[in-house]
MARRO-737838 format. One record per residue: z, y, x of N, C-alpha, C in turn. Coordinates in steps of 0.1 Angstrom, whole numbers, plus 5000, padded with zeros to 4 digits. Example, Ala and Ser with C-alpha at 12.3 -4.5 7.8 and 13.67 -1.06 7.14 Angstrom:
2
507849435132507849555123507849675132507149785128507149895137507950005129
! end
This chain:
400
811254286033811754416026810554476018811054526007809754565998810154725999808954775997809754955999808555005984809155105979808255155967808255275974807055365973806755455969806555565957807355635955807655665942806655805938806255795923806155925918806656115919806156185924807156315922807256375908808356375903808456405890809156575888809056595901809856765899808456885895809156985887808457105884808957205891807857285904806357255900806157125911804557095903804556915910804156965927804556835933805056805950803856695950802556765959801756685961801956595975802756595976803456545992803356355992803756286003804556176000805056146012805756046015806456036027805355946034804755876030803655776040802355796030801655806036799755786033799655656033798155606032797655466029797355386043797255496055796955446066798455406073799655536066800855506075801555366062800855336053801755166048801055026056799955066060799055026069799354956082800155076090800255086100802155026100803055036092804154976088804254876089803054776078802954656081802654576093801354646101801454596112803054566120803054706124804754696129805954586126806354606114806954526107806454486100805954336103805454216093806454196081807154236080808354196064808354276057807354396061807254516049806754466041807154476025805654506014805854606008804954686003804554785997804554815981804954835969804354905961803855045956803055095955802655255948803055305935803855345930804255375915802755485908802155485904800755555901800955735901800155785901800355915905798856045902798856105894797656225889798356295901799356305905798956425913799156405930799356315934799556265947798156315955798356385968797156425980796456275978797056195984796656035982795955975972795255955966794855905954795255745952795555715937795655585939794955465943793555515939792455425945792255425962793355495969793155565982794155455989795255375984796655305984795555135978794855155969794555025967793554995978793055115978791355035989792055016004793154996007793854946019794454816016794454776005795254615999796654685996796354775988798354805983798354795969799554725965799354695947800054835945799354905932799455045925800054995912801554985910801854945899802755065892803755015878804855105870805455055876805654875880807154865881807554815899808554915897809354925911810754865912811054805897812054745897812454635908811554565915812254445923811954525942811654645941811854765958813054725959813554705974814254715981815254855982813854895987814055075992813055175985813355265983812355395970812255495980810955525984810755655991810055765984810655875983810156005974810456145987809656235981809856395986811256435980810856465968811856565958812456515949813556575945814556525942814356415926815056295922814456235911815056285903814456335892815156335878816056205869816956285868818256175862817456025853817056085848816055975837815255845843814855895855813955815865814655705874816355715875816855675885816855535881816855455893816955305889818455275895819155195892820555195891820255105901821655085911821554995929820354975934819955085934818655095945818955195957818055185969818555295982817455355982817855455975816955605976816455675987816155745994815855856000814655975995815556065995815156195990815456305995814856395999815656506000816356585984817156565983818456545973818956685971819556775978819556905976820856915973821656795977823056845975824356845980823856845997824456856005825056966009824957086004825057206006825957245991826257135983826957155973825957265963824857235962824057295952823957295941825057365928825357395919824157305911822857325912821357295905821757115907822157075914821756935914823156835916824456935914825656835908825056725901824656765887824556655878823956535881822456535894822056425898823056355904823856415916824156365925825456235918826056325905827156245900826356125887825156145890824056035881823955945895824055935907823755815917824755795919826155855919827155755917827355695908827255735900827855635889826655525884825455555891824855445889824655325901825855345911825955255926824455285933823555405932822955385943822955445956822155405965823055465981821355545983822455645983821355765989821255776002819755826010819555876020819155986017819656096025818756236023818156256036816856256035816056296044816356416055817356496053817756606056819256576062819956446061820956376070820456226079818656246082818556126090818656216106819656206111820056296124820456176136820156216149820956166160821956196164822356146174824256156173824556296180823556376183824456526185824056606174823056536164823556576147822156666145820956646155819956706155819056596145818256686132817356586127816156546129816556446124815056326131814056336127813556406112812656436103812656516097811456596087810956686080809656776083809956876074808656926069808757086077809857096083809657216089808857236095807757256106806857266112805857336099805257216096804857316079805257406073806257476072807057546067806857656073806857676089806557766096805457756093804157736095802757746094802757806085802857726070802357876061803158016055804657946055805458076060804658196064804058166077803958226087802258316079801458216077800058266070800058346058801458286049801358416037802158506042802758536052802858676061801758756063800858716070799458806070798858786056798858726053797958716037798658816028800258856029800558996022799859066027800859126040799959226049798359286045797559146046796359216041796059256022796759196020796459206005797359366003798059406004798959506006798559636009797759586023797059776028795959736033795459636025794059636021793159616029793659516043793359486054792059406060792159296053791859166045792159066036791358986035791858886020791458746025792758716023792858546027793058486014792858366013792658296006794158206003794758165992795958075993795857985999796857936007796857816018796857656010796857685996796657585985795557535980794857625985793357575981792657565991793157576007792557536015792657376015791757306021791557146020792657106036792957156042793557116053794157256063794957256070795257316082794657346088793057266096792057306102791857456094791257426081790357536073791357666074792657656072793857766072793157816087793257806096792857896112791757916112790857866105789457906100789558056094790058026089790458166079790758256085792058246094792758366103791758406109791258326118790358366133789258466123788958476115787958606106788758766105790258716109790758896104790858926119791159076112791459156124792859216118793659226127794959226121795659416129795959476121796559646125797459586139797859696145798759706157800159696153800759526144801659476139803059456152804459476150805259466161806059366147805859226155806959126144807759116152808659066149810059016150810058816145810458726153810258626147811858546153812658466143813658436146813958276144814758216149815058066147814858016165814757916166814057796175814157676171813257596163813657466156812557466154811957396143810457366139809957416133810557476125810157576116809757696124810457766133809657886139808957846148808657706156807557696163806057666155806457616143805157636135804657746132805557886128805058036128804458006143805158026152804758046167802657996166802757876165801557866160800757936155800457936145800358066143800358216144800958256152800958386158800158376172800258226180799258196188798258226190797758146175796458096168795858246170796458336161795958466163795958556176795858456185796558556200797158646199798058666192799258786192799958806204799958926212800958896225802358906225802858796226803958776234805158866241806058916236806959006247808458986245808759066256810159036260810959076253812559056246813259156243813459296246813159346260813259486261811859536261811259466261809659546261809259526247810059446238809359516222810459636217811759626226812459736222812359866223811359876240810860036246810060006247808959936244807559946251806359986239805560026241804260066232802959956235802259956225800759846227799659896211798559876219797859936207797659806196797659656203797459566198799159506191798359416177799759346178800659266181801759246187802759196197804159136186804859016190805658946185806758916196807958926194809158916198810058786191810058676201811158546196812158556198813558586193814458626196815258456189816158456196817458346193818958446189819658356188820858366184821358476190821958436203822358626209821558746216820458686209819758856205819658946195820358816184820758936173821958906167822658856178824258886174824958946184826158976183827058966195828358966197829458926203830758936198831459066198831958996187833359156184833959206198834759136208835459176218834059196230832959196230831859236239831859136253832358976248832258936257830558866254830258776265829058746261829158566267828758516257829058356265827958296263827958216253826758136250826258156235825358066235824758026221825857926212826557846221827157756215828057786210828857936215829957966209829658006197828558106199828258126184828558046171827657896173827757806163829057806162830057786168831357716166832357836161832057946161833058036164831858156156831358146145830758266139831258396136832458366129833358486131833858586137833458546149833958626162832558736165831558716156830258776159830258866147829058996150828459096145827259086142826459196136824859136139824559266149823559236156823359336167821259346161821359326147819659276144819259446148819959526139819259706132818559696150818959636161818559736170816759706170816259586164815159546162814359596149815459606140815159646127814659806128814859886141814260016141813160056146812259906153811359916158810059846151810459706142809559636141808759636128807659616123807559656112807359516102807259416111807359286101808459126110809159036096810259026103809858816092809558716107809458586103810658566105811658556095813058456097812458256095812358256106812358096108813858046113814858116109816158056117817057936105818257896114818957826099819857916100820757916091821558046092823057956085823957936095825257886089826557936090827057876078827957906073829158046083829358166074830158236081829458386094828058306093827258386101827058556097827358646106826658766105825458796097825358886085824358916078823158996090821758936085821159076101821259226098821459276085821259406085821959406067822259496063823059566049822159616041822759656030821759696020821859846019822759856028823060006033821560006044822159996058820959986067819560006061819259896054817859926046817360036043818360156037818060236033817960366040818560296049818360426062816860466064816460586070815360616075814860556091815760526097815160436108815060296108814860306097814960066093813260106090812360006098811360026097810859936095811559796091810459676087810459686072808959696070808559656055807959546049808359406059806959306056808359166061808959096052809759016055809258826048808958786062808658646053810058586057809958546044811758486047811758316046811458266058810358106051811958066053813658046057814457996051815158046041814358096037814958156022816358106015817358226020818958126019818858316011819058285998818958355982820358445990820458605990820958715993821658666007822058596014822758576024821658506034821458536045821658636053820958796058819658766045818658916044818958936029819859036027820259106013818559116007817359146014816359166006815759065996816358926000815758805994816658775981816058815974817158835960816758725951815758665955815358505949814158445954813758345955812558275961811858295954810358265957809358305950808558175951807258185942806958065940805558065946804557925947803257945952802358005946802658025933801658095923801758235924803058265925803358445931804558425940803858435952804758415962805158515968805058655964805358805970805758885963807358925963807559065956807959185964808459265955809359405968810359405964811159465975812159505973812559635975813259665965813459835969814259865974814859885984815959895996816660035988816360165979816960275972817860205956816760145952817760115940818459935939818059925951818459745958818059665945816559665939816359555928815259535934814259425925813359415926811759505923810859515927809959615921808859545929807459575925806259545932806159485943805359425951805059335964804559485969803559555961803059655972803059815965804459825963804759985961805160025972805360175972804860245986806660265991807560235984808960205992809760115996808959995993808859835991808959786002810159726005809959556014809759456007808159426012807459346011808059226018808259096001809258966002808358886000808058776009807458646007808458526011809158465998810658386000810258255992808758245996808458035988809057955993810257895984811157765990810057675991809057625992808757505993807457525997807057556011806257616014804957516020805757366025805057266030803857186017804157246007803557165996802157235993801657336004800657446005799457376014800257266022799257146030799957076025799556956015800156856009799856706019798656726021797656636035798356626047798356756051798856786071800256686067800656776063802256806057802656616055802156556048802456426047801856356057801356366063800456296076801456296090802056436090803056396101803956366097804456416083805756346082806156186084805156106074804855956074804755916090804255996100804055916115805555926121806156016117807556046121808455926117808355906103809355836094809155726104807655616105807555536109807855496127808155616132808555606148810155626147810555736137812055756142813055666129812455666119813555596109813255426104811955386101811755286095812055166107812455206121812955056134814255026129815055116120816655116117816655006111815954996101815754856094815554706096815054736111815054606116815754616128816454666133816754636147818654656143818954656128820454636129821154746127820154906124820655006123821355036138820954986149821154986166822155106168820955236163821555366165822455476153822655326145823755446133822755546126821655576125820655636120821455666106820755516101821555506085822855516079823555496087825155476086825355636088824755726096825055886096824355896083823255856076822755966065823255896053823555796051824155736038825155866030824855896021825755996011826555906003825555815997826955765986826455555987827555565986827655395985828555305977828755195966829255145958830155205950829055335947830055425934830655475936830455535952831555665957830655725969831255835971830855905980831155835994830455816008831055796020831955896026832455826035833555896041833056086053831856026057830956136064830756236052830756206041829956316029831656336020832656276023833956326012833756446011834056566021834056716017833156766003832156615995831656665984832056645973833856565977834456495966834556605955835056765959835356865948833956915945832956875949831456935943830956785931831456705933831156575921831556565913833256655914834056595901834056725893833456865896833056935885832656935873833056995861831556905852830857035850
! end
């Protein structure tokens, strides 16, 4: 099996890749039938001379890969026709922005994997970049904060050389007597969690950040029915939630009157309770002004997140009175840090675990027969049609 590694061709550029020089390295050992090519790359963490000085040929042509492994999504122009892609693709969620590719791989017979449907059979995914996501999510949180009221001044998580040097950095501030709010449980908020660690932030319980006082700053992890609850006031599970959103409220404001800063590390699906209104906001007892919104899902489910922001200006406000946008740090302002692509801030860390992952949970599928249906669950499209798992995208393909 030959596998290419491909160029990232999206704007702005994705210094990421799915394997490093040591994880094509380490492939081969594993599986002796791997070979490798590198498509060349100015902007790759990796350097090309980084891929050759391990014995990898660094070529243009990828034409005789097997398999093409990329981050972000390819540009129509780039696609090589009956090839098996994997990407995170972006158009599983029926994403208006990326129709056009998706109906450029069909019609060009190739079979997508999206990185984002390599799942186990209770549909939990096998891979990604969340973990990272939380981390600096989590970092340009305090990095407003300080830049804002003037606290301290961190440095962008982009120009640090690694993750190490990022907690280098924290462990120097001294941070106000902050009461966060942090939401999700997946990887993404255990990488904030990290983070808020890192900084020994304490720890509390749902009713002790709701009545309790501390001079120091303190963080609250809240799941699913801590900030929902059902309409008829029964109380069951978490699970019902998922299955049954509609039957729920948000029960967030009771948090939203105490806390002053709010990590959404949750996923937030379809039908789900908004946490708070664009009424609420404007109330006098809504007291968070500092929202990192690292799943940044654009007005649904925090009306404040009225568009993602980017790594070059990754903080605006929001004015909860006239509900538009205004300043990162005017004085009526919720403060929005909403960078969709937040893992590409450690391009190194960030690709270093990903690649060790790919290589333990996805790349055995290939040889052992697809055992566990891995592939056969993430396949999107195959011989110039959508699969039967992904039809519900038939009316998002045939749009023009």
């Amino acid at each position: 099996m030959k596998i290419g590694l491909i160029k990232e061709r999206k704007t702005p550029p994705d210094r990421r890749v799915v394997l490093t020089p040591d994880h094509c390295v380490e492939a081969m050992r594993l599986f002796p039938g791997i070979e490798f090519k590198i498509e060349p790359s100015d902007i790759r963490i990796f350097s090309d001379d980084a891929y050759r000085e391990k014995g990898l040929e660094v070529t243009d042509d990828l034409s005789d890969c097997d398999v093409l492994l990329g981050v972000k999504e390819v540009p129509i122009e780039f696609l090589i026709p009956n090839k098996k892609y994997f990407f995170f693709s972006h158009t599983i969620k029926k994403q208006p922005y990326n129709r056009k590719l998706l109906q450029a791989i069909i019609a060009q017979d190739i079979e997508l994997y999206d990185h984002e449907t390599l799942v186990d059979e209770q549909g939990s995914r096998l891979i990604g970049f969340g973990r990272y996501a939380g981390i600096v999510g989590a970092y340009n949180c305090f990095r407003a904060i300080g830049l804002r009221d003037g606290h301290f001044t961190l440095p962008q998580a982009k120009d640090l050389p690694d993750y190490e040097a990022l907690k280098r950095e924290l462990s120097q501030i001294v941070l106000p007597p902050l009461k966060i709010v942090l939401t999700g449980s997946g990887k993404v908020a255990h990488g904030a969690v990290e983070i808020l660690q890192h900084l020994q932030i304490k720890q509390v319980t749902v009713n002790e950040f709701l009545h309790g006082s501390w001079n120091g700053a303190v963080f609250c992890w809240i799941d699913v029915l801590d900030y929902n609850k059902r309409k008829d006031g029964r109380v069951i599970d978490k699970y019902d939630f998922y299955q049954h959103p509609e039957a729920y409220e948000s029960d967030f404001m009771r948090f939203a009157q105490v806390a002053d800063t709010f990590i959404a590390g949750h996923f937030y699906g379809t039908g789900a309770p908004m946490f708070f209104t664009k009424d609420q906001a404007r109330q006098q007892d809504f007291t968070i002004n500092m929202i990192a919104d690292i799943s940044c899902d654009i007005h649904l489910p925090i009306p404040s997140t009225i568009r993602p922001s980017t790594i070059a200006d990754p903080f605006y406000g929001y004015d909860p009175v006239t509900e538009s946008e205004t300043t990162f740090d005017a004085p009526r302002a919720i403060t929005v840090m909403a960078v969709d692509n937040l893992p590409c801030e450690l391009p190194k860390d960030a690709s270093e675990e990903f690649g060790k992952i790919f290589i333990k949970n996805i790349l055995p599928a290939f040889f052992n027969n697809d055992a566990e249906k891995i592939l056969e669950r993430a396949l999107i499209t195959r011989g110039g049609a959508l699969t039967v798992r992904y039809s519900y995208l038939e009316d998002y393909v045939k749009k023009v």
